[in-house]
C-alpha positions in Angstrom: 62.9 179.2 6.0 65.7 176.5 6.5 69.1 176.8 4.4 70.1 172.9 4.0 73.8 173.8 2.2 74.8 176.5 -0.2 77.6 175.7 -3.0 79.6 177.0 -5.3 79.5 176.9 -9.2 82.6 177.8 -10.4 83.3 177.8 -14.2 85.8 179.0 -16.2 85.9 181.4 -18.8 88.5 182.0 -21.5 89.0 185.3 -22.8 91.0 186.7 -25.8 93.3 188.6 -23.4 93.7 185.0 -21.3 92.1 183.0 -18.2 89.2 184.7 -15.6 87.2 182.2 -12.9 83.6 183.2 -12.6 81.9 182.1 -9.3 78.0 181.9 -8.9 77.1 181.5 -5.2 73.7 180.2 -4.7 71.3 178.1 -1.6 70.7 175.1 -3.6 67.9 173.7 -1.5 65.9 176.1 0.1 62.7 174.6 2.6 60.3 177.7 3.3 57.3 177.0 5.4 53.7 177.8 3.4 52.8 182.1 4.3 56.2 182.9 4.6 58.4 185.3 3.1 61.1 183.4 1.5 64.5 185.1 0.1 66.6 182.9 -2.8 70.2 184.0 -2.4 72.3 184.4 -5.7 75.9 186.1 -6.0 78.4 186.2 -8.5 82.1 186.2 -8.0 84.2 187.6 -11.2 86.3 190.3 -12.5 84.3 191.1 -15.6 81.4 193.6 -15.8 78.0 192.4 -14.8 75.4 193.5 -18.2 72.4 191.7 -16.6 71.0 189.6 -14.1 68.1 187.4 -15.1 65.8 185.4 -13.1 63.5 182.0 -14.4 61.6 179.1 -13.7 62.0 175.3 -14.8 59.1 174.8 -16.6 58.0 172.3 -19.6 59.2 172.4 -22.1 60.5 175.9 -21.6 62.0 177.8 -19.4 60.0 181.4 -18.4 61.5 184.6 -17.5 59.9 186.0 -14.7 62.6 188.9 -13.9 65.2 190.8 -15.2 67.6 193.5 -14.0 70.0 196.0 -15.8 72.8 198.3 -13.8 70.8 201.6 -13.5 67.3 200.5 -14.3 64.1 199.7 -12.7 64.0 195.7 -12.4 61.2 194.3 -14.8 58.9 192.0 -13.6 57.6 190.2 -16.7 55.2 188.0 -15.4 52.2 187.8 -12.9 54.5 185.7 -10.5 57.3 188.2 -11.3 55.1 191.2 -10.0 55.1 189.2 -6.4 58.9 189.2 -6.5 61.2 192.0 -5.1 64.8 192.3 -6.7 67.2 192.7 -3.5 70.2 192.9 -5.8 72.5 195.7 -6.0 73.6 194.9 -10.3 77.0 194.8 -9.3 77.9 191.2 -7.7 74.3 190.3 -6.0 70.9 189.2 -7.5 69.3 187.8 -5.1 65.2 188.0 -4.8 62.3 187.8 -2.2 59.0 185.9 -2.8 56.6 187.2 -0.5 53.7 184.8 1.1 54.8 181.7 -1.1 52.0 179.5 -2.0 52.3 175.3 -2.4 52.0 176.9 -6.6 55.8 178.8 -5.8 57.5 174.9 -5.5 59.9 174.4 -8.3 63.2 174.7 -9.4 65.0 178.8 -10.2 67.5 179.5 -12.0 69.9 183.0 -11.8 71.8 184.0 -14.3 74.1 186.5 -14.6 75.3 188.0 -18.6 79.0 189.4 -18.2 81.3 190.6 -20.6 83.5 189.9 -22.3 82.9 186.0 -20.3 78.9 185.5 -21.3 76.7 184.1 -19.1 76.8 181.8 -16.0 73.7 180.7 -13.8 73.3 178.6 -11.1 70.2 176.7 -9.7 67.9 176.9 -6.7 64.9 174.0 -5.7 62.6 175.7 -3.8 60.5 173.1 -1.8 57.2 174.2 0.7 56.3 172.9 3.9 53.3 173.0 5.4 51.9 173.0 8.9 48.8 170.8 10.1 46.2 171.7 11.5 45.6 169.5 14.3 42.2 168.3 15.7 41.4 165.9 18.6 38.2 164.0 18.8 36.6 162.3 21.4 32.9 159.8 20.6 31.1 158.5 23.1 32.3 155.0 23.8 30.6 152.8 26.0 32.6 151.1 28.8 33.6 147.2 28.5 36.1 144.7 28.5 37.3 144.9 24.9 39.5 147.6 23.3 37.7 150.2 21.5 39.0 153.6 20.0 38.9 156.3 22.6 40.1 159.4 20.7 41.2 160.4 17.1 44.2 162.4 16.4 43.7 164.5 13.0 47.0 166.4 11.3 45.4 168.2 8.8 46.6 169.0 4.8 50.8 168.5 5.7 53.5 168.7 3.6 55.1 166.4 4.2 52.5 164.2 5.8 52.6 164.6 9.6 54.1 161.8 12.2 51.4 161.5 15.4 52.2 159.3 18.0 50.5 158.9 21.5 51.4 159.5 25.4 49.1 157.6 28.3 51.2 157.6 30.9 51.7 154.3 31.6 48.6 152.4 30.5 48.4 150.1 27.9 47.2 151.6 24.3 47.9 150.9 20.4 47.1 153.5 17.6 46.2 152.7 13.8 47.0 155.3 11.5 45.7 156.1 7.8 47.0 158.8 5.5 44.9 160.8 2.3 46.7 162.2 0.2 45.3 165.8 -1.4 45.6 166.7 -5.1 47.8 170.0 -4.0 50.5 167.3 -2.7 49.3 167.8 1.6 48.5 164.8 3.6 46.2 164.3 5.8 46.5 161.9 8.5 43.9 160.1 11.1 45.5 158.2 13.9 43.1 156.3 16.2 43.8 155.6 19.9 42.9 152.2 21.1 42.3 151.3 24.7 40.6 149.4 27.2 37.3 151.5 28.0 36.9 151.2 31.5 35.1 153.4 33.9 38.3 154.2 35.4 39.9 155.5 32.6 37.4 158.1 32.0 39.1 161.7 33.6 42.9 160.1 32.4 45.2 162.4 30.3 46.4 161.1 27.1 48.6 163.1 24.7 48.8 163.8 20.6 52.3 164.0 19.4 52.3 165.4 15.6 55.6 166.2 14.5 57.2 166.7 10.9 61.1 165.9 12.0 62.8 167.1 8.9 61.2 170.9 9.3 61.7 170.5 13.1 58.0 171.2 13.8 56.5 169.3 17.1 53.0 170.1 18.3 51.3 168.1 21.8 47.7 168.3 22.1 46.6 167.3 25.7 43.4 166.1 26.3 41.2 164.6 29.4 39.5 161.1 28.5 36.0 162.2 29.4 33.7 160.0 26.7 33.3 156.6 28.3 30.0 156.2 29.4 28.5 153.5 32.0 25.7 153.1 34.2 26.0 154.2 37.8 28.3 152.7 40.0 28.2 152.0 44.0 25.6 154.2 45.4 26.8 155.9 48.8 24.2 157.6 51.0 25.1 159.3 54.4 23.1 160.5 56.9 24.2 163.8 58.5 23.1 165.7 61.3 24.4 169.6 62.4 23.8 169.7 65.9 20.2 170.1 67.3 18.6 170.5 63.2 17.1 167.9 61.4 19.0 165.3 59.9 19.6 165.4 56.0 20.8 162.6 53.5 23.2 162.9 50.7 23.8 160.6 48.1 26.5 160.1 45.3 27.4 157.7 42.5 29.6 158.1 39.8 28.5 157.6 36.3 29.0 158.9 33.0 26.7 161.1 31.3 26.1 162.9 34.6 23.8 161.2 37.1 20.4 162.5 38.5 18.6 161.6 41.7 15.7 160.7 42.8 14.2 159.6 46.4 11.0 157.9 47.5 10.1 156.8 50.7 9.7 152.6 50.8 7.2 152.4 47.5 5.9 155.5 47.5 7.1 159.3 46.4 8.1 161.5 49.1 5.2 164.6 49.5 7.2 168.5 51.1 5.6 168.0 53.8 7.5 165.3 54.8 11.1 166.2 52.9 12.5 168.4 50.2 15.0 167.5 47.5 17.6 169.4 46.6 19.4 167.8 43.9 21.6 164.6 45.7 20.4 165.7 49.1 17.2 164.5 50.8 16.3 167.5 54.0 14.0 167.0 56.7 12.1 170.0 58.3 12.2 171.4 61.6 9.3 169.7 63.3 8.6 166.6 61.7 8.9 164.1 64.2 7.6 161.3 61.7 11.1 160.2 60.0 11.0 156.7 60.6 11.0 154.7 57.7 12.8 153.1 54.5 14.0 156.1 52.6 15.5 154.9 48.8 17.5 156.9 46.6 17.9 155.9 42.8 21.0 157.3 40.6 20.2 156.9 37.1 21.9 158.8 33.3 21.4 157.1 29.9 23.4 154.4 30.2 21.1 152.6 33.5 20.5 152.9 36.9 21.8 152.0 40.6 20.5 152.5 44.1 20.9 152.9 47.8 18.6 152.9 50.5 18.5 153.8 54.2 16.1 153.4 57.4 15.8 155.6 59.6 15.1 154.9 63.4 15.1 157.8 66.0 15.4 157.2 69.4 12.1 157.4 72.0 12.2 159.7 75.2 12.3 156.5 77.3 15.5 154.8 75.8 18.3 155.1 78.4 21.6 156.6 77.0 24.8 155.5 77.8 25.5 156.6 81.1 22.3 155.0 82.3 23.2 152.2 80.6 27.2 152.2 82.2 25.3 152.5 85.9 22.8 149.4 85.0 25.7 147.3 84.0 27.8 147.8 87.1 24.6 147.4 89.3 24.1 144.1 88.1 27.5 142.7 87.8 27.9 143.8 91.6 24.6 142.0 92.3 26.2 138.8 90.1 29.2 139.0 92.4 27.3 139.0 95.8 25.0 136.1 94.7 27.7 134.4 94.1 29.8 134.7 97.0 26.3 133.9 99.2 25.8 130.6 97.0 29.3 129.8 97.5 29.1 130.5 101.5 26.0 128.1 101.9 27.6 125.1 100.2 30.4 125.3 102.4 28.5 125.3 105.5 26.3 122.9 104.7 29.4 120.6 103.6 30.7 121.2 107.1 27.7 120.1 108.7 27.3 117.1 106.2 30.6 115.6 107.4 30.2 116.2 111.4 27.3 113.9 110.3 28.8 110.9 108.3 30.8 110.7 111.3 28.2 108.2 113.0 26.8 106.8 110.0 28.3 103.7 108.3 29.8 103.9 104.8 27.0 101.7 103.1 24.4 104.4 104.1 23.8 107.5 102.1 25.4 110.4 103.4 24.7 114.2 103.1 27.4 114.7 101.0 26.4 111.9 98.2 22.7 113.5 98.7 24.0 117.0 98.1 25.6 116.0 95.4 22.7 113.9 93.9 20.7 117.2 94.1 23.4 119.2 92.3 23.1 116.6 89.5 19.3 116.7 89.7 18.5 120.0 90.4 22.0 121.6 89.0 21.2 124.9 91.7 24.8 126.1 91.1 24.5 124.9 87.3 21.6 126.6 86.7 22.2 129.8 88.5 25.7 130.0 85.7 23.9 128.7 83.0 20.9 131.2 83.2 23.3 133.9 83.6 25.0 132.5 80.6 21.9 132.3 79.0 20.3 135.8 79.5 23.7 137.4 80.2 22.0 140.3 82.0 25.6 142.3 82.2 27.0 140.9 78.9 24.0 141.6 77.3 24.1 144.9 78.2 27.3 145.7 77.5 27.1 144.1 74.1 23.9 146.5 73.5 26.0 149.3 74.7 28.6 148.9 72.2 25.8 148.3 69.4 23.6 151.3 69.8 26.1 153.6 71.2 24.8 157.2 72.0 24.2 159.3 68.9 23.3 158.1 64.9 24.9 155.0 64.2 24.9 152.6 61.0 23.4 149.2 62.7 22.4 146.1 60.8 19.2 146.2 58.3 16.0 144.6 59.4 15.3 141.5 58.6 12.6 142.5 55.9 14.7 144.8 54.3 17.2 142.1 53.8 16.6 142.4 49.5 17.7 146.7 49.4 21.3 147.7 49.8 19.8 149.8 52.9 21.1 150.5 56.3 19.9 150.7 59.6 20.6 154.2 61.0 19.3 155.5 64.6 19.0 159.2 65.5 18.0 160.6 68.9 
């Protein structure tokens, strides 16, 4: 219960005998919250002797006596609602009262009066006003992702008094609300506030909070909630092939979608029998023993909403492909063997050049010479040419090397075969 001001009546009474002042002290406006116990203070101020104190309700079109009190009686309750009341009065100066549990019925406007004598009688006036609490309810439908603004949640302050204020938190991203009132034939209000936002499949696990608040009865409530109703198909499909030292490799696969996605593998078009795998929910496990993994293996994520899928080949090395330090030695040996033709090649020409010129020496310059016919063969023949350009062409080291740095030792995500070209599927080697 909330005491907005308490004042003072003051009126004046004449007597035969001359002038007495005759103060009644009451809370004027008195806000009690709905189930409370709520305590209407009245108190009089005056010299003259107190015969009663009486207690009623503004009705139409008359007033009703619930209450009355005499010095050195029992307080008589003269009503049903005056049975609920307890007199906290002394019958001297005080008469104030308690209303236990106060309903939304208790509302109204009280008056206490006090009889004195010789002055009469003086009363002074109480409004009595209830509050009530909501109840408040969040409620999140199933909302199908897209580009448009939909409503997300509902925010629900049940039966208030006065109705509720209900605002929204999203921490940052963008949203508008809509809100509509009802108003109850016992004087609550109810009122439905709608969240509007963007429905994308990254807002789903976002927090969002319901502020309801009634400002005047300094009441605040926050309702946090988890966005967890927008629904869409699977997204990207990731599949990884794992291996834990010498055991069988295993594949996993994941997708995020909402309603939860299930899995399912097949192997190229067909299903996948135990003996060649089990499933285990996302994962896909080979047995110990099975040396026939090669092959397209698919995986399809699919909920309500639609589907999505991934898909893998697997290749496992032979016995006879060279690893990488065979590989290392076979890529020096023919670069050395590069180098030494070379330098033989080069070693010819020069001697043959040397001899070529001892020769022009007696030959006239019209005739043809070694050297224009060593030449002439280079451009015909192109011996040094071609000895580059099949190098170039079959790049024995290069080659090599660029395998070397494609294949690698262990399992290793290559490019997918050309007639696999239409899956999202990936070419993975395992020795």
């Amino acid at each position: 219960m909330r005491l907005r001001y308490r004042s003072w009546i003051v009126l004046l009474l004449v007597t035969l005998g001359g002038n007495a002042q005759v103060s009644v002290i009451v809370d004027r406006e008195v806000n009690a919250k709905l189930g409370s116990d709520t305590k209407l203070y009245c108190e009089v101020k005056t010299p003259d002797i107190i015969s009663q104190v009486t207690w009623q309700r503004k009705l139409s079109p008359n007033n009703e006596n619930f209450m009355t009190y005499s010095k050195g009686e029992e307080p008589m309750h003269l009503t049903p609602f005056g049975q609920r009341v307890k007199f906290l009065g002394n019958g001297d100066l005080g008469g104030s009262i308690l209303i236990p549990n106060v309903t939304l019925a208790d509302q109204g406007t009280y008056l206490c009066i006090f009889t004195t004598f010789p002055g009469g009688t003086k009363e002074g006036e109480i409004h009595l006003s209830i509050w009530v609490e909501p109840s408040v309810e969040v409620q999140l439908n199933p909302v199908l992702s897209g580009p448009n603004p939909d409503i997300i949640a509902e925010c629900v302050a049940f039966a208030s008094k006065p109705a509720a204020n209900i605002s929204w938190d999203t921490y940052g991203l963008p949203h508008s609300s809509t809100e509509t009132p009802v108003q109850h034939s016992n004087g609550t209000v109810s009122v439905r506030s709608q969240l509007w936002m963007v429905p994308s499949p990254g807002l789903n696990g976002h927090q969002a909070t319901c502020l309801v608040s009634l400002p005047e009865q300094m009441y605040e409530k926050l309702i946090h909630m988890n966005i967890t109703n927008i629904q869409y198909a699977p997204q990207t499909v990731h599949v990884t092939v794992r291996r834990v030292k010498d055991d069988p490799p295993y594949i996993e696969c994941w997708a995020d979608g909402n309603p939860t996605v299930t899995y399912a593998w097949r192997r190229g078009n067909r299903s996948i029998t135990d003996d060649e795998a089990q499933v285990t929910g996302n994962t896909l496990y080979f047995p110990r023993g099975n040396t026939d993994n090669n092959g397209l293996y698919v995986c399809e994520a699919t909920n309500s909403i639609g589907r999505n899928s991934k898909s893998v080949y697997l290749y496992k090395y032979s016995d006879a492909t060279p690893n990488c330090h065979t590989g290392i030695w076979i890529t020096v040996i023919l670069l050395v063997a590069l180098v030494i033709s070379a330098t033989g090649y080069y070693y010819i020409r020069k001697q043959r050049n040397h001899f070529c010129r001892e020769e022009d020496d007696d030959e006239d310059d019209g005739q043809t010479g070694c050297g224009l016919q060593v030449l002439e063969e280079e451009r015909q023949t192109g011996s040094g040419t071609q000895v580059l350009e099949e190098e170039g062409q079959t790049g024995s080291g290069t080659q090599v090397l660029e395998e070397e740095r494609q294949t690698g030792s262990g399992t290793q995500v290559l490019e997918e075969p050309e007639h696999f070209a239409d899956a999202q599927s990936n070419l993975v080697r395992y020795g």
